[in-house]
PDBQT receptor file of N, H, CA, C and O in Angstrom, charges set to zero:
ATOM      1  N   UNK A   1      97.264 117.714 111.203  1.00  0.00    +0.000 N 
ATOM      2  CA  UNK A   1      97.479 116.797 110.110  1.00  0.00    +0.000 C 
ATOM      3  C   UNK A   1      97.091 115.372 110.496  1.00  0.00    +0.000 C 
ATOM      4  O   UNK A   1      96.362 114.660 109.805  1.00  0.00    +0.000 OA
ATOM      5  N   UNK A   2      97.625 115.028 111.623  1.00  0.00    +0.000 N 
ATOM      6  H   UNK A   2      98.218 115.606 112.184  1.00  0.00    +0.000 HD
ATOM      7  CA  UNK A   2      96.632 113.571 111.881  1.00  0.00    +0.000 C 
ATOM      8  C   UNK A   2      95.627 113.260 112.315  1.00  0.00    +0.000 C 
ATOM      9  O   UNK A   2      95.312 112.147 112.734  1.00  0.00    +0.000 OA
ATOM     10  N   UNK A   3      94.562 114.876 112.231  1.00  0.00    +0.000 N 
ATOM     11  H   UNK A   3      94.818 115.781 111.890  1.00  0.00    +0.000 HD
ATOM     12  CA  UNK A   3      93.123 114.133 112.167  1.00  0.00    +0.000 C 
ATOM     13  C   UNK A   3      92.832 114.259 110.798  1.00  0.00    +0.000 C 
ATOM     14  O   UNK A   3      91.620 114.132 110.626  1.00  0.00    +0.000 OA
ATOM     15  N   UNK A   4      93.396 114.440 109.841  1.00  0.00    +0.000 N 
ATOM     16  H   UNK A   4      94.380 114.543 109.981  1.00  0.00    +0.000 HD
ATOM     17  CA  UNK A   4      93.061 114.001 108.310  1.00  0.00    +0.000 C 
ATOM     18  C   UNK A   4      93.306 112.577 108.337  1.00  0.00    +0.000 C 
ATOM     19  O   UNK A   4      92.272 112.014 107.977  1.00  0.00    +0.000 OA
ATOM     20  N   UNK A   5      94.225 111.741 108.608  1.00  0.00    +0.000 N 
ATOM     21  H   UNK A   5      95.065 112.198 108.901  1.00  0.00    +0.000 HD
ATOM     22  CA  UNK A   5      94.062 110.408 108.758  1.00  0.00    +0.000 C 
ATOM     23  C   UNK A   5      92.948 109.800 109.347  1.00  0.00    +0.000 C 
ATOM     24  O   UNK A   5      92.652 108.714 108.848  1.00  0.00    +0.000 OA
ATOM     25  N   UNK A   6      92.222 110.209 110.304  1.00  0.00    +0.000 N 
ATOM     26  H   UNK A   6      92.462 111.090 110.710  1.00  0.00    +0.000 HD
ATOM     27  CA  UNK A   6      91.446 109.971 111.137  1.00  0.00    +0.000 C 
ATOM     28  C   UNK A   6      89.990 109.884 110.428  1.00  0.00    +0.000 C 
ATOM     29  O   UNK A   6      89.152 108.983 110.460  1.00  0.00    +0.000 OA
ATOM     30  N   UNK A   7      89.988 111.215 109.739  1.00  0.00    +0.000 N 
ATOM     31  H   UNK A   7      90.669 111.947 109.712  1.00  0.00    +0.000 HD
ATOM     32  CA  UNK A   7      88.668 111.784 108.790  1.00  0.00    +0.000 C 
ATOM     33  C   UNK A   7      88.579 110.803 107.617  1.00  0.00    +0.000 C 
ATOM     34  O   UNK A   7      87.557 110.485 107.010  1.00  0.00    +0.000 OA
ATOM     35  N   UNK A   8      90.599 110.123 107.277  1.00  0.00    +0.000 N 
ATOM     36  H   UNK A   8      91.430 110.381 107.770  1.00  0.00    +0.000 HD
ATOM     37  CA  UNK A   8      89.714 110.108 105.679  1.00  0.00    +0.000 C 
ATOM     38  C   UNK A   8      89.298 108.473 106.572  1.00  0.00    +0.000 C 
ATOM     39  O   UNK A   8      88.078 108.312 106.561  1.00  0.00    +0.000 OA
ATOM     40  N   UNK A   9      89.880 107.582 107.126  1.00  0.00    +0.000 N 
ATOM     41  H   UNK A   9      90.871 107.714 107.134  1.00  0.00    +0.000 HD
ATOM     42  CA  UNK A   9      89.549 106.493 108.172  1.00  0.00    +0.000 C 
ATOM     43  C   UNK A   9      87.398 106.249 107.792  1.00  0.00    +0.000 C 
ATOM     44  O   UNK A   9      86.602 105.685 107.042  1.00  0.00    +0.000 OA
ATOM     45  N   UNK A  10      87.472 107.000 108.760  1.00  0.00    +0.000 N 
ATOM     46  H   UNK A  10      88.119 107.459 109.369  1.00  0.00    +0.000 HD
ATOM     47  CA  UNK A  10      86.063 107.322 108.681  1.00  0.00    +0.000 C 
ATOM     48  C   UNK A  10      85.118 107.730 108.078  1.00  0.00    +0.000 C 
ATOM     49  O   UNK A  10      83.979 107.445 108.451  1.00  0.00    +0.000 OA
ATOM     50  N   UNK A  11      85.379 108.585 106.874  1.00  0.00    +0.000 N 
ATOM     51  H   UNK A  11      86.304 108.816 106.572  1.00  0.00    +0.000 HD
ATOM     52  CA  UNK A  11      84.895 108.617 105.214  1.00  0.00    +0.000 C 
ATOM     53  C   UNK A  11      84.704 107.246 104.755  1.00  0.00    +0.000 C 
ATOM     54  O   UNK A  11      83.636 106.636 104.699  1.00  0.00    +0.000 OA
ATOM     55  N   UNK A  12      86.017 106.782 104.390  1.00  0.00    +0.000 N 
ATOM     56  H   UNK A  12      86.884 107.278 104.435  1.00  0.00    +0.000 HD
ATOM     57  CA  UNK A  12      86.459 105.643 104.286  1.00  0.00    +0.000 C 
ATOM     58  C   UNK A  12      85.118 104.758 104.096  1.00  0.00    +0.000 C 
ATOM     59  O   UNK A  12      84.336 104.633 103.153  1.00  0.00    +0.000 OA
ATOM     60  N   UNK A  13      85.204 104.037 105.758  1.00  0.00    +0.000 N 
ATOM     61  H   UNK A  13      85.839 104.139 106.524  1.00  0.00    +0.000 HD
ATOM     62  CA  UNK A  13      84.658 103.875 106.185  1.00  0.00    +0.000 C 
ATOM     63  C   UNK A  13      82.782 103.484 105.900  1.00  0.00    +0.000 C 
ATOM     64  O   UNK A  13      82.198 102.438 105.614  1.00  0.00    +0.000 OA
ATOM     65  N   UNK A  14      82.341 104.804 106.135  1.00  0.00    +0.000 N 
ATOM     66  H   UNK A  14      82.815 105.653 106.367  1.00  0.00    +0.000 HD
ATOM     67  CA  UNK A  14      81.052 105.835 105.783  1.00  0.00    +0.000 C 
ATOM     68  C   UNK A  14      80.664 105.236 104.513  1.00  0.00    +0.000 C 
ATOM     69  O   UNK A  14      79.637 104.572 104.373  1.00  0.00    +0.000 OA
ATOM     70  N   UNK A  15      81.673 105.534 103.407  1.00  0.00    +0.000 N 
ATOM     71  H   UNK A  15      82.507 106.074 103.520  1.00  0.00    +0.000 HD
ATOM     72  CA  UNK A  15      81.692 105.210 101.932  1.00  0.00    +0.000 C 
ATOM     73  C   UNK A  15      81.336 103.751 101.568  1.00  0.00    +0.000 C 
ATOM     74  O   UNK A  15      80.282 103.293 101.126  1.00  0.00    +0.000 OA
ATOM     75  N   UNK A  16      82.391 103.206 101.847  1.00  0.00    +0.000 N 
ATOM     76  H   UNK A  16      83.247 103.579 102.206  1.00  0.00    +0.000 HD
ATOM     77  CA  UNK A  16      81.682 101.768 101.894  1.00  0.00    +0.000 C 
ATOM     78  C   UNK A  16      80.531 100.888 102.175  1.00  0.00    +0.000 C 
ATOM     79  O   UNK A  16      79.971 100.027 101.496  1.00  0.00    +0.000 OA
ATOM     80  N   UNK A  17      80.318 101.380 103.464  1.00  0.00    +0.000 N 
ATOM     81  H   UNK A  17      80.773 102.079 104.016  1.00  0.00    +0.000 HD
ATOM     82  CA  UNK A  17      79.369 101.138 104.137  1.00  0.00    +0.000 C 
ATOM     83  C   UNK A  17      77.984 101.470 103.129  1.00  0.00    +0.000 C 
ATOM     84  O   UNK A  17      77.112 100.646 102.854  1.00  0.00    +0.000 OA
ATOM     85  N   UNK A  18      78.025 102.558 102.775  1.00  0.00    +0.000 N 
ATOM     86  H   UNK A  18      78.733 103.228 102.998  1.00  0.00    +0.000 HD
ATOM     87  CA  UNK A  18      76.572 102.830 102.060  1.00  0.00    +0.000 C 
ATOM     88  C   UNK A  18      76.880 102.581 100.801  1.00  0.00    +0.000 C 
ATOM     89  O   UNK A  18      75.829 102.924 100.259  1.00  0.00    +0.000 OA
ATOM     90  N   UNK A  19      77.755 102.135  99.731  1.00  0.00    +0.000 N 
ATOM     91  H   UNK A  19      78.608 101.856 100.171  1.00  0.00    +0.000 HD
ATOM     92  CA  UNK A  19      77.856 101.128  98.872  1.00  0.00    +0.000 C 
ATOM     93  C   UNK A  19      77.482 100.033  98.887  1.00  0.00    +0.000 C 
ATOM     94  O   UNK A  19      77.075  99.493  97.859  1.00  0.00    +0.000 OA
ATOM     95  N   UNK A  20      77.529  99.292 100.300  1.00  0.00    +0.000 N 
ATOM     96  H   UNK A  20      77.859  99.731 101.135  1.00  0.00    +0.000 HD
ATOM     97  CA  UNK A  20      77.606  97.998 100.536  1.00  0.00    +0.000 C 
ATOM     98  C   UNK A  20      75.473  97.678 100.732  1.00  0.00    +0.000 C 
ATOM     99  O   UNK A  20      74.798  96.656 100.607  1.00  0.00    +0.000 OA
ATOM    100  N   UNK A  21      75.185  98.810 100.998  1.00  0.00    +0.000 N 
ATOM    101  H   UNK A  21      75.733  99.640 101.100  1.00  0.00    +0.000 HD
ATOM    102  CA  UNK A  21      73.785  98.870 101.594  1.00  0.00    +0.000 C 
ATOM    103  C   UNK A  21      72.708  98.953 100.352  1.00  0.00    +0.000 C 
ATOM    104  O   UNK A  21      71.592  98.439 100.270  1.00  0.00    +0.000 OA
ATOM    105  N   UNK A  22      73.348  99.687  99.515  1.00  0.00    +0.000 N 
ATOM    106  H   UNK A  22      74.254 100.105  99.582  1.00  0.00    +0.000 HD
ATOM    107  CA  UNK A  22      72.022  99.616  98.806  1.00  0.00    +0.000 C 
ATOM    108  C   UNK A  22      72.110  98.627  97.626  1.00  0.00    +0.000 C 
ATOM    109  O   UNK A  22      73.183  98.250  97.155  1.00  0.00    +0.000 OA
ATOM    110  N   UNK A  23      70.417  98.083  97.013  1.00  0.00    +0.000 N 
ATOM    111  H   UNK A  23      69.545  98.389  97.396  1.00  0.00    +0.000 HD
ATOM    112  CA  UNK A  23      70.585  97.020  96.324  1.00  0.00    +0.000 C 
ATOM    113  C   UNK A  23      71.613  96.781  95.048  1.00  0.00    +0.000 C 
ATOM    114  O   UNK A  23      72.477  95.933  94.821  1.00  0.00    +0.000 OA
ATOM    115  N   UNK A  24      71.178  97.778  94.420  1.00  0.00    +0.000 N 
ATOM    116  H   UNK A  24      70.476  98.467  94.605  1.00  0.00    +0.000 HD
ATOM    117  CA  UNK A  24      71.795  98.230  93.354  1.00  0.00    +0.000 C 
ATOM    118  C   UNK A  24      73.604  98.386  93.689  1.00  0.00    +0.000 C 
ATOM    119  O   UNK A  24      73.934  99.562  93.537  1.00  0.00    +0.000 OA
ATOM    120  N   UNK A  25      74.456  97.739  93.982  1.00  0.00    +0.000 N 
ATOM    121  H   UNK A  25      74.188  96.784  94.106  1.00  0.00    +0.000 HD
ATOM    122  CA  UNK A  25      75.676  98.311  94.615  1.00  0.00    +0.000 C 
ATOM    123  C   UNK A  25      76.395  98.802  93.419  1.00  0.00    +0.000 C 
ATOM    124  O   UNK A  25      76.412  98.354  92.272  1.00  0.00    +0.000 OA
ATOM    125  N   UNK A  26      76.916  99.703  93.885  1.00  0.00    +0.000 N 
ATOM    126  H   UNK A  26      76.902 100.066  94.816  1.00  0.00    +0.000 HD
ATOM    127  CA  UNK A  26      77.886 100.669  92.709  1.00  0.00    +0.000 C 
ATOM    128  C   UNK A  26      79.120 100.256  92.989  1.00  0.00    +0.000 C 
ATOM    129  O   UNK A  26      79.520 100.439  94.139  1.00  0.00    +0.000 OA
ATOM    130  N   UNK A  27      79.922  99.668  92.099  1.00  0.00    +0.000 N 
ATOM    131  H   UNK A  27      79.597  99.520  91.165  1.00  0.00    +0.000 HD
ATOM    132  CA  UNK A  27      81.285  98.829  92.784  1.00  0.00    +0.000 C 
ATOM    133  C   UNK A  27      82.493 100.212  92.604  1.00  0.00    +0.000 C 
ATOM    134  O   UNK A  27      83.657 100.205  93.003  1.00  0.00    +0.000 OA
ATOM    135  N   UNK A  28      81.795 101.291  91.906  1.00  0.00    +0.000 N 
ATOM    136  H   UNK A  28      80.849 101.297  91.582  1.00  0.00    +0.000 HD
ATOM    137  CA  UNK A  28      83.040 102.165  91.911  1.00  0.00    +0.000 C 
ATOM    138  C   UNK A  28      82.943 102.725  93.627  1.00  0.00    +0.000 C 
ATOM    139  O   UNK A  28      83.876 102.990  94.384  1.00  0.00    +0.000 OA
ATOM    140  N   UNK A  29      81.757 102.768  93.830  1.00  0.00    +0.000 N 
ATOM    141  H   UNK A  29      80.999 102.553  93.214  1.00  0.00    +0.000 HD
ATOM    142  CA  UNK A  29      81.611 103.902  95.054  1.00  0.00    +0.000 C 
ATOM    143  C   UNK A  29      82.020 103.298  96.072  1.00  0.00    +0.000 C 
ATOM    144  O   UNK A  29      82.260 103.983  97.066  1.00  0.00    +0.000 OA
ATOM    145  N   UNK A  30      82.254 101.609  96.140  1.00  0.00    +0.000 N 
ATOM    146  H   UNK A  30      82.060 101.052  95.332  1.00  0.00    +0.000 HD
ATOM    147  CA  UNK A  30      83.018 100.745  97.541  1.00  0.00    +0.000 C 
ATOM    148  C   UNK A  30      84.081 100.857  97.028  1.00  0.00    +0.000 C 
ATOM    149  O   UNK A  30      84.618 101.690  97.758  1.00  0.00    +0.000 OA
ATOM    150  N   UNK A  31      85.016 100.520  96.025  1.00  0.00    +0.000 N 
ATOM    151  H   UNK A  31      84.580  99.842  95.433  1.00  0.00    +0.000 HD
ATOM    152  CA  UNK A  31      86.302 100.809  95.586  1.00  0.00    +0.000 C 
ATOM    153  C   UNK A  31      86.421 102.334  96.338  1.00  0.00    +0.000 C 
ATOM    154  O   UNK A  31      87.460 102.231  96.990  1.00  0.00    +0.000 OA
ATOM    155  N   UNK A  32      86.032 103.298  96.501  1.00  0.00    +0.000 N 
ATOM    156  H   UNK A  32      85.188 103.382  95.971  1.00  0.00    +0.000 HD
ATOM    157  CA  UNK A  32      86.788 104.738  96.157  1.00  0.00    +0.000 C 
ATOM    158  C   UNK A  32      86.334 104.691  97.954  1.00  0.00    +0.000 C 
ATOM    159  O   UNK A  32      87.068 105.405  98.636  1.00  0.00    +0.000 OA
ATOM    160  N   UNK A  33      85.392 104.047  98.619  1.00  0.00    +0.000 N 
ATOM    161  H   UNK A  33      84.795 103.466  98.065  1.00  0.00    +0.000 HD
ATOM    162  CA  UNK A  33      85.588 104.109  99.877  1.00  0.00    +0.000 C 
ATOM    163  C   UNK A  33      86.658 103.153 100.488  1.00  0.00    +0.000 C 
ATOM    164  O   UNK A  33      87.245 103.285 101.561  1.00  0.00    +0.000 OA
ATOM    165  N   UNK A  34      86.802 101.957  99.371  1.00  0.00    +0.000 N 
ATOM    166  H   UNK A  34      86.324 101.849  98.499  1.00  0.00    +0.000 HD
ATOM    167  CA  UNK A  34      88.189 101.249 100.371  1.00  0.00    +0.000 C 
ATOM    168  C   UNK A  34      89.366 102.173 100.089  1.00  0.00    +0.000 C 
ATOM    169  O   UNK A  34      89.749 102.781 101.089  1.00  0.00    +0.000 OA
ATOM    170  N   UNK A  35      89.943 102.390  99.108  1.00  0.00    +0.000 N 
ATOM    171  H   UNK A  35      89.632 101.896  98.296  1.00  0.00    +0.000 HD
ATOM    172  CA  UNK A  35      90.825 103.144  99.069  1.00  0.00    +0.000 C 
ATOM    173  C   UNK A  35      90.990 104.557 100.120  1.00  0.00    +0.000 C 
ATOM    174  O   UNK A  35      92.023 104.985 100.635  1.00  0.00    +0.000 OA
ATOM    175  N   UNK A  36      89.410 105.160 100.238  1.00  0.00    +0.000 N 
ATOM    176  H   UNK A  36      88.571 104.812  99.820  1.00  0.00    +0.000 HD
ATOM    177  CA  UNK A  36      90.148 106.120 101.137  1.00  0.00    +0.000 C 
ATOM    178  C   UNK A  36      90.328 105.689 102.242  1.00  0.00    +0.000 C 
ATOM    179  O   UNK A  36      91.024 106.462 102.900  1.00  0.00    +0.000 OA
ATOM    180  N   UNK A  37      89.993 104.703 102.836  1.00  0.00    +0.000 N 
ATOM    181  H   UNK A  37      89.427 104.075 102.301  1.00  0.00    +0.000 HD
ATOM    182  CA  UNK A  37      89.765 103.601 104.485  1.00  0.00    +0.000 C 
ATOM    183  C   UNK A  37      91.597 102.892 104.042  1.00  0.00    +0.000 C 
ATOM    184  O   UNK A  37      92.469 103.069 104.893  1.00  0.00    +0.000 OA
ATOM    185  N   UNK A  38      91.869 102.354 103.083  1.00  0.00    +0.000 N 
ATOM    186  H   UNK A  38      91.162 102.210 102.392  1.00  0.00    +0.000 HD
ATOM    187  CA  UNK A  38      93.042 102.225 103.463  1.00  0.00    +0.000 C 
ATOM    188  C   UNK A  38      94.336 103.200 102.926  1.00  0.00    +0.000 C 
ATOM    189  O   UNK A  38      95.512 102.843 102.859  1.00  0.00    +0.000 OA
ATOM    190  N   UNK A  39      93.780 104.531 102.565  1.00  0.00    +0.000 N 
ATOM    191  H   UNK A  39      92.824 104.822 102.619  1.00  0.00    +0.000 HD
ATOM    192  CA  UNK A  39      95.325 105.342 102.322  1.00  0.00    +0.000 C 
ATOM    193  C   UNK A  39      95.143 106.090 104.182  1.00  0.00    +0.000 C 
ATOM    194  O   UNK A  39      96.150 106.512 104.750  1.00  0.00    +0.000 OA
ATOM    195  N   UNK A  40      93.809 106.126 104.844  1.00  0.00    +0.000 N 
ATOM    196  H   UNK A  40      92.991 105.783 104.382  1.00  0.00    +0.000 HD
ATOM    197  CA  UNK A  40      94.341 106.447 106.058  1.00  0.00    +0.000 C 
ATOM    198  C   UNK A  40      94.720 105.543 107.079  1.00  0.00    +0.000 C 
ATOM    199  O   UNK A  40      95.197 105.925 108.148  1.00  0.00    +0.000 OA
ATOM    200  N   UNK A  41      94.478 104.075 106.717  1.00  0.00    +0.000 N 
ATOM    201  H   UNK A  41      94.090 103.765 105.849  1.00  0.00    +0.000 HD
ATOM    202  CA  UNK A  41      95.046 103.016 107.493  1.00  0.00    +0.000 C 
ATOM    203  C   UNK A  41      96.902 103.289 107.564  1.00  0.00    +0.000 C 
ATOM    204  O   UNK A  41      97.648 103.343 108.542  1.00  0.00    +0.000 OA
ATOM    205  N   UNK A  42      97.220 103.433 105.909  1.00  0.00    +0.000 N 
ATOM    206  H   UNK A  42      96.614 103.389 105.115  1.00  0.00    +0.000 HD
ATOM    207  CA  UNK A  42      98.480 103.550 105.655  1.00  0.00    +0.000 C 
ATOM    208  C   UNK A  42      99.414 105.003 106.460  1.00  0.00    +0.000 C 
ATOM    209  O   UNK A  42     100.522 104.957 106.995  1.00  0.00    +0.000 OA
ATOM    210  N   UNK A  43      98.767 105.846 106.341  1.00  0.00    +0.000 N 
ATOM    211  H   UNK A  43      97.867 105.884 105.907  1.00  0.00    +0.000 HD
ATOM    212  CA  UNK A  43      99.062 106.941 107.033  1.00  0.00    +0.000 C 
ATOM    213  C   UNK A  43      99.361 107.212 108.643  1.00  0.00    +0.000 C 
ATOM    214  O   UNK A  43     100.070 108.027 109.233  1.00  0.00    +0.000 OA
ATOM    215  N   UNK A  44      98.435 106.079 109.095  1.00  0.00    +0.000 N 
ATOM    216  H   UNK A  44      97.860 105.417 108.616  1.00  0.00    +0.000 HD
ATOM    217  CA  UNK A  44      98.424 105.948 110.548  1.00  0.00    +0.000 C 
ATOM    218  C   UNK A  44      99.804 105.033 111.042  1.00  0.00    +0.000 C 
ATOM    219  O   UNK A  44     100.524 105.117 112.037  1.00  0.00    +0.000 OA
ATOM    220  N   UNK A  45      99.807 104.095 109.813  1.00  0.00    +0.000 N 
ATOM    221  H   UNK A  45      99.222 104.027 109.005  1.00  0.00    +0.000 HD
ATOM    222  CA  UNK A  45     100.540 103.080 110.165  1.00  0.00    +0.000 C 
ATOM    223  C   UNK A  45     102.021 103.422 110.177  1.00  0.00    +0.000 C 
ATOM    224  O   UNK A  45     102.953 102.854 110.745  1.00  0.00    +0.000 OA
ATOM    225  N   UNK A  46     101.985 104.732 109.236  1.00  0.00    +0.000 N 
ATOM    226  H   UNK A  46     101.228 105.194 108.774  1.00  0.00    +0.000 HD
ATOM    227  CA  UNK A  46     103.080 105.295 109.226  1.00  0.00    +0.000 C 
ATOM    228  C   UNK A  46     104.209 106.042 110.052  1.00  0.00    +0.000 C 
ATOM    229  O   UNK A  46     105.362 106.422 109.848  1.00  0.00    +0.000 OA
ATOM    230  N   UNK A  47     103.049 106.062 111.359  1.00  0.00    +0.000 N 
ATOM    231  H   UNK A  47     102.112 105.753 111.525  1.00  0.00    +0.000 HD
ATOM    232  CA  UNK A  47     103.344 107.206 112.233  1.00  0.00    +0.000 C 
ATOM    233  C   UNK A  47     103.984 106.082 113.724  1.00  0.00    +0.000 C 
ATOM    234  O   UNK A  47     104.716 106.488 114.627  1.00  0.00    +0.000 OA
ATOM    235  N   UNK A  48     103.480 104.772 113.590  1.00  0.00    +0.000 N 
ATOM    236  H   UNK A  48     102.886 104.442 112.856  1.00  0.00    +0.000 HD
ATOM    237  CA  UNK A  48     104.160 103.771 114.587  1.00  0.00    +0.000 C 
ATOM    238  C   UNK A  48     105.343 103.443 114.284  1.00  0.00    +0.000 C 
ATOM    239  O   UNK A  48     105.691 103.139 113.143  1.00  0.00    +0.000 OA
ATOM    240  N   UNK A  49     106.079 103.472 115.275  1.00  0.00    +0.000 N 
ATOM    241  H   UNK A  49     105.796 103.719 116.202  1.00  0.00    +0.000 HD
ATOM    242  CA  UNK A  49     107.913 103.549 115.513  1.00  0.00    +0.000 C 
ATOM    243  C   UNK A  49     107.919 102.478 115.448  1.00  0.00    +0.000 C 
ATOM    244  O   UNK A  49     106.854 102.016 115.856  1.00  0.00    +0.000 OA
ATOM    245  N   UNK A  50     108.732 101.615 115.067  1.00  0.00    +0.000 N 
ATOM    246  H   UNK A  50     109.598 101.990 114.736  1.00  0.00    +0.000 HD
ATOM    247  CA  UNK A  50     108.953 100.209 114.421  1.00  0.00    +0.000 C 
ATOM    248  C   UNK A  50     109.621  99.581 115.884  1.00  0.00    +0.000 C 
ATOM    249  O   UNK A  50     110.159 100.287 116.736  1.00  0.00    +0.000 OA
ATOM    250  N   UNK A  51     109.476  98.275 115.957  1.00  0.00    +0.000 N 
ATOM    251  H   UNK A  51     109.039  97.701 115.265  1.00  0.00    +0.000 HD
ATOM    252  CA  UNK A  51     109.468  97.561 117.536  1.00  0.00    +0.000 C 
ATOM    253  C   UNK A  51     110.683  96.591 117.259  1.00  0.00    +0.000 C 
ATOM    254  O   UNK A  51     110.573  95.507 117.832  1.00  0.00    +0.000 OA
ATOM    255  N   UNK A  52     111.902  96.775 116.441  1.00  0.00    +0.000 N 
ATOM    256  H   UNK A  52     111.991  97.655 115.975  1.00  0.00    +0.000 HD
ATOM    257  CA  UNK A  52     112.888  95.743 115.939  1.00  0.00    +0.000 C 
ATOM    258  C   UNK A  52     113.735  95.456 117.155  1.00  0.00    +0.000 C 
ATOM    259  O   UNK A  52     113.829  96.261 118.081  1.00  0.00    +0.000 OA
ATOM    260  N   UNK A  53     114.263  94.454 117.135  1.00  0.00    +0.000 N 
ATOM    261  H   UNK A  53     114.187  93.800 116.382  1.00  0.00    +0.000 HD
ATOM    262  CA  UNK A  53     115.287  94.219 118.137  1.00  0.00    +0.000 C 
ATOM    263  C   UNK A  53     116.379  94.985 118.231  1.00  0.00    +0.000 C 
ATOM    264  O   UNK A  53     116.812  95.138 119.373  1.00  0.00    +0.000 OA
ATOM    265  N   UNK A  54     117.154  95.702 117.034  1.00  0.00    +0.000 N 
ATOM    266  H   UNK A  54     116.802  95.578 116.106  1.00  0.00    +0.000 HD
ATOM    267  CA  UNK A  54     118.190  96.493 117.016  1.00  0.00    +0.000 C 
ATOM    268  C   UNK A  54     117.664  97.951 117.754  1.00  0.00    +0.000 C 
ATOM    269  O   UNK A  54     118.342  98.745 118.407  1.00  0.00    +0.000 OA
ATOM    270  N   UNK A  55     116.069  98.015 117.378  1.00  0.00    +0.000 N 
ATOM    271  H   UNK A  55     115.518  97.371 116.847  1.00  0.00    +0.000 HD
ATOM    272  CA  UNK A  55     115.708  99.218 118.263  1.00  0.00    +0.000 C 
ATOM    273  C   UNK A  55     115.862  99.100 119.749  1.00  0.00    +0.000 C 
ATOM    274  O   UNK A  55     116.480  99.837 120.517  1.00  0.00    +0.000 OA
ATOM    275  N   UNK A  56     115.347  98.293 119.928  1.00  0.00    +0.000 N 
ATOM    276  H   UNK A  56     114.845  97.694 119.304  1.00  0.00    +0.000 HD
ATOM    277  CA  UNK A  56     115.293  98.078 121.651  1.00  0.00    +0.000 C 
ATOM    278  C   UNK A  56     116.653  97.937 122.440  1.00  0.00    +0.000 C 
ATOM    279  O   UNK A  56     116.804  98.263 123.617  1.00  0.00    +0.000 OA
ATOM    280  N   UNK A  57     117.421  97.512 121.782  1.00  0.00    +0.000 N 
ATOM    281  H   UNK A  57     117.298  97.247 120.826  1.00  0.00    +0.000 HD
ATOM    282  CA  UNK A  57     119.076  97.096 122.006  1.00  0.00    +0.000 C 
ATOM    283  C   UNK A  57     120.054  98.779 122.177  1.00  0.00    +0.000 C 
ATOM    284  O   UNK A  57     120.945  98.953 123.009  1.00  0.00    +0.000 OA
ATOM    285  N   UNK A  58     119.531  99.933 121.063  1.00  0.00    +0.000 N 
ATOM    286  H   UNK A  58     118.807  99.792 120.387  1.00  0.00    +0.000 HD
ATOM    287  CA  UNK A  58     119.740 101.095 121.319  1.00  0.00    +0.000 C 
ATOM    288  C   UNK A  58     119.461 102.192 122.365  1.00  0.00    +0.000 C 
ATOM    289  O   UNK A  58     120.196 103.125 122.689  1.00  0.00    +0.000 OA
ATOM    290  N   UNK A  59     118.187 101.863 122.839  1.00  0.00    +0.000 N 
ATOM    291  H   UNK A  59     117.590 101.105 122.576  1.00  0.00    +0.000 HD
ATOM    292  CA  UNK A  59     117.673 102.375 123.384  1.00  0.00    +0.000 C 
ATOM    293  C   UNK A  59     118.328 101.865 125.483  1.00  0.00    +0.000 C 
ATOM    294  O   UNK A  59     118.410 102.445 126.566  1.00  0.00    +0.000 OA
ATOM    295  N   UNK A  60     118.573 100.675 124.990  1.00  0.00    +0.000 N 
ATOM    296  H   UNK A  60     118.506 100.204 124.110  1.00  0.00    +0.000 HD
ATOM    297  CA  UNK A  60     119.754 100.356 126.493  1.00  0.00    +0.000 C 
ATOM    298  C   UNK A  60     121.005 101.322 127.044  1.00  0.00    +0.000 C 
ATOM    299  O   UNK A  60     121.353 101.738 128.149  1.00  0.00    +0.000 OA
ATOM    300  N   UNK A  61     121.412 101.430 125.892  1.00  0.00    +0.000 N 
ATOM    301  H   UNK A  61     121.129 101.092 124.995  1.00  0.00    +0.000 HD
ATOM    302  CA  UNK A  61     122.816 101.871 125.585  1.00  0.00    +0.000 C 
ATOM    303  C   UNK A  61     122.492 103.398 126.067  1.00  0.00    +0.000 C 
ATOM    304  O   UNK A  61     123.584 103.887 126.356  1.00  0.00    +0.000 OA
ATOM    305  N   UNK A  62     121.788 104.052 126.210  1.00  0.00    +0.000 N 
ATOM    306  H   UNK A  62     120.901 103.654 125.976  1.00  0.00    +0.000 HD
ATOM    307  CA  UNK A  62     121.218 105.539 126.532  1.00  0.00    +0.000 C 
ATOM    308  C   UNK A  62     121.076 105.686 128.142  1.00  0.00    +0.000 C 
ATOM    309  O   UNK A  62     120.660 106.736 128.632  1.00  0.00    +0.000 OA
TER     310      UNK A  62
């Protein structure tokens, strides 16, 4: 499951990129590549354990 984050990242990515390239730019086809570049940004981001002070303070106590 988290190389689907990875894939859509790099679709993403891919998508944009060749929106961005040709003259004619199709603004749906960079829209539908940012979106998939950031629902796997979001996904990834999801998966980092949060760095709060109350965390670190728990983790003493162990």
């Amino acid at each position: 499951m988290k190389y689907l984050n990875y894939i859509l990242i790099v679709v993403g990515a891919i998508i944009a990129m060749y929106a961005k390239v040709n003259d004619g730019q199709n603004q749906y086809i960079l829209i539908s590549g940012i979106v998939f570049l950031m629902m796997g940004i979001y996904r990834v981001s999801r998966t980092i354990p949060s760095k709060k002070e109350e965390d670190w303070n728990n983790n003493e106590d162990i």
